[in-house]
N, C-alpha and C positions, 0 to 999 in steps of 0.2 A: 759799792753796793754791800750792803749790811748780809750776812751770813745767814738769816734767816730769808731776806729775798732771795737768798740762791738755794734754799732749798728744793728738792726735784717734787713735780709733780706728785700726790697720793695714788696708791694703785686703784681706786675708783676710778681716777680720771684718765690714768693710762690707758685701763682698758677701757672707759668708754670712748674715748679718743680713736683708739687702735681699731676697733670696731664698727667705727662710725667711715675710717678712712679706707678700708678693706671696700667695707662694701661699696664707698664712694668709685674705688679703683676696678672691683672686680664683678660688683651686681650694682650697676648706679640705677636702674630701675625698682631698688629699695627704698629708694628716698622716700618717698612717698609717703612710704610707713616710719621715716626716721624722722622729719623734719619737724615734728610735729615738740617728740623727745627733745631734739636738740635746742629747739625756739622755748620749750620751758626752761632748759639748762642752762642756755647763756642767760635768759632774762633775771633767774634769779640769782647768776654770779657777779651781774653789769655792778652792783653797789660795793665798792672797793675794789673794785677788778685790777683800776690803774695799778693802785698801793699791792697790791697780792702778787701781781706778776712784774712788777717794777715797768710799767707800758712803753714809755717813754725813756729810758737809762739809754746810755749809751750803748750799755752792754747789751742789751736783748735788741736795739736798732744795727748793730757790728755787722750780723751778717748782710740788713738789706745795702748798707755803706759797701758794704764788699761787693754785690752782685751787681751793682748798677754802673760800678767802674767796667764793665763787660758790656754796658748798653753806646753802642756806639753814635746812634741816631737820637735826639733829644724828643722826648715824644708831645705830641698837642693835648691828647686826650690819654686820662689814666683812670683803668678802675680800679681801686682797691675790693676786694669779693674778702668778706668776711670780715669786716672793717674794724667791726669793736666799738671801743671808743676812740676812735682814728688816730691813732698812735703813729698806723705805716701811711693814712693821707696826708696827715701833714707833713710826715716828712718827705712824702712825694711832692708836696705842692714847693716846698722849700728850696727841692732839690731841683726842682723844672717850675721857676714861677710864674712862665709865659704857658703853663699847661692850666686846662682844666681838669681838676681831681674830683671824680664822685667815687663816695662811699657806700657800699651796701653791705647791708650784714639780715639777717633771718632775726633777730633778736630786737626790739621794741626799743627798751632799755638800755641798750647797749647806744642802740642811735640816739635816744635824747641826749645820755649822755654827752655824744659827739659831738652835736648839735650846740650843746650848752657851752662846748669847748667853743665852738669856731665862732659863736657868739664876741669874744674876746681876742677873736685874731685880726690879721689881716691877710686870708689866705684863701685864694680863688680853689675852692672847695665846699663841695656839697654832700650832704648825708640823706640816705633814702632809704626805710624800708626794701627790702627786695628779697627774694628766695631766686639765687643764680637759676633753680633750674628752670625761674620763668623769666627770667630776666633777657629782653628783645628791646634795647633801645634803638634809636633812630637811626643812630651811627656805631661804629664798630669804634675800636680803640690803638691806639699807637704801642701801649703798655698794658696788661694785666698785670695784677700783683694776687698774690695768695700766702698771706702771712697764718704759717699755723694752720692752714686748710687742708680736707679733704681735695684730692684733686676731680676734679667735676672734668673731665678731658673731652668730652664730646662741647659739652653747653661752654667751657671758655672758647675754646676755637673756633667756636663758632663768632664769637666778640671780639678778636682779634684782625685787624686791617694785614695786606700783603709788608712785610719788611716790620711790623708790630712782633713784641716781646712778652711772652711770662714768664714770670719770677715765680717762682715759689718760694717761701722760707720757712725752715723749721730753727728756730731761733735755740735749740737747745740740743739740735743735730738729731743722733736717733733715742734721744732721752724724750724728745718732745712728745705730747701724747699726740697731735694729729701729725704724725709722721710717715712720709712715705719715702723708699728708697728712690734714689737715682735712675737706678736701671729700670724701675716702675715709671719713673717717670720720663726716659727718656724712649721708652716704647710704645707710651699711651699717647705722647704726643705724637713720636715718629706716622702712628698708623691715621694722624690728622696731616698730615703736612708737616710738621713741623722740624727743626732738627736743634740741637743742644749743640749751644756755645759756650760754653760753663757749666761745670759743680764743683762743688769743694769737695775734696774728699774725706771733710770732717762732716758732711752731710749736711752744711747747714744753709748751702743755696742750689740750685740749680735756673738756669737760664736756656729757655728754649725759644727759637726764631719762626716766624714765618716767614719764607725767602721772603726779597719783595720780586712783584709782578713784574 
């Protein structure tokens, strides 16, 4: 990776990151009035997004490689939430090819992009418009992923099956701008069910369980 793809985020985006994931953590009944900012933000980043954050590098995929060696049970169904240009579903779908992977992200752009990739693959994976906080599909999931996310703690657990996993990843630890700690994260889910079988203490995964039933 080139010396300029490793440069850290600009402080515009740290703090609108940091700000975006507070309130995701601490008032998620702001969304409302946020989604709206954030769906123009991504929409006009999606054009170079891959190239700008290196999407696909070994180096920014390291830590979900790391988290998933902690996933014991191989999952059928996975969603990636905040998708992108599906950088972390395909390597869901690679990594579990007997799963099905759907993608959602809040951003338009972001999913044609996706879309135009998987075009060219061969890889049991789908991309979908969606805003998590409305998102009620038919079935619940084996796996969440949240690469880079706000943590949404009420609206994922609720998508989550009994013995089913989320990941979270901040690919750049507490440098990243949508960063949240550990102990944030292991008490937002605690008060769902959930309980933490992993983090790194470089902050760049953590891994929370729904017993199974």
């Amino acid at each position: 990776m080139t010396q300029a793809a490793r440069k850290p985020p600009g402080r515009f985006i740290r703090t609108f990151g940091r700000t975006i994931t507070r309130a995701a953590a601490h008032a998620p009944w702001t969304w409302r009035l946020l989604r709206g900012p954030v769906r123009r933000f991504f929409d006009g980043l999606a054009p170079g997004w891959d190239e700008r954050v290196q999407s696909g590098t070994e180096g920014r995929l390291a830590p979900l490689k790391a988290a998933i060696a902690h996933v014991d049970r191989d999952p059928s169904r996975v969603l990636d939430i905040g998708t992108g240009t599906g950088e972390g579903a395909f390597f869901m779908a690679a990594t579990y090819p007997g799963a099905e992977v759907v993608g959602i992200d809040l951003a338009q752009a972001m999913i044609e992009i996706a879309k135009q990739k998987a075009a060219n693959m061969q890889a049991n994976v789908r991309f979908e418009v969606a805003d998590i906080a409305a998102c009620r599909p038919a079935e619940r999931f084996d796996l969440v992923l949240m690469m880079n996310m706000p943590p949404f703690f009420a609206q994922v657990a609720e998508l989550v099956r009994p013995g089913g996993y989320v990941i979270s990843i901040a690919s750049r630890g507490p440098a990243t701008p949508f960063y949240t700690p550990a102990t944030t994260l292991e008490k937002g889910f605690a008060k769902r069910g959930f309980r933490t079988i992993a983090a790194d203490p470089a902050g760049t995964y953590h891994i929370a369980e729904r017993p199974p039933a």
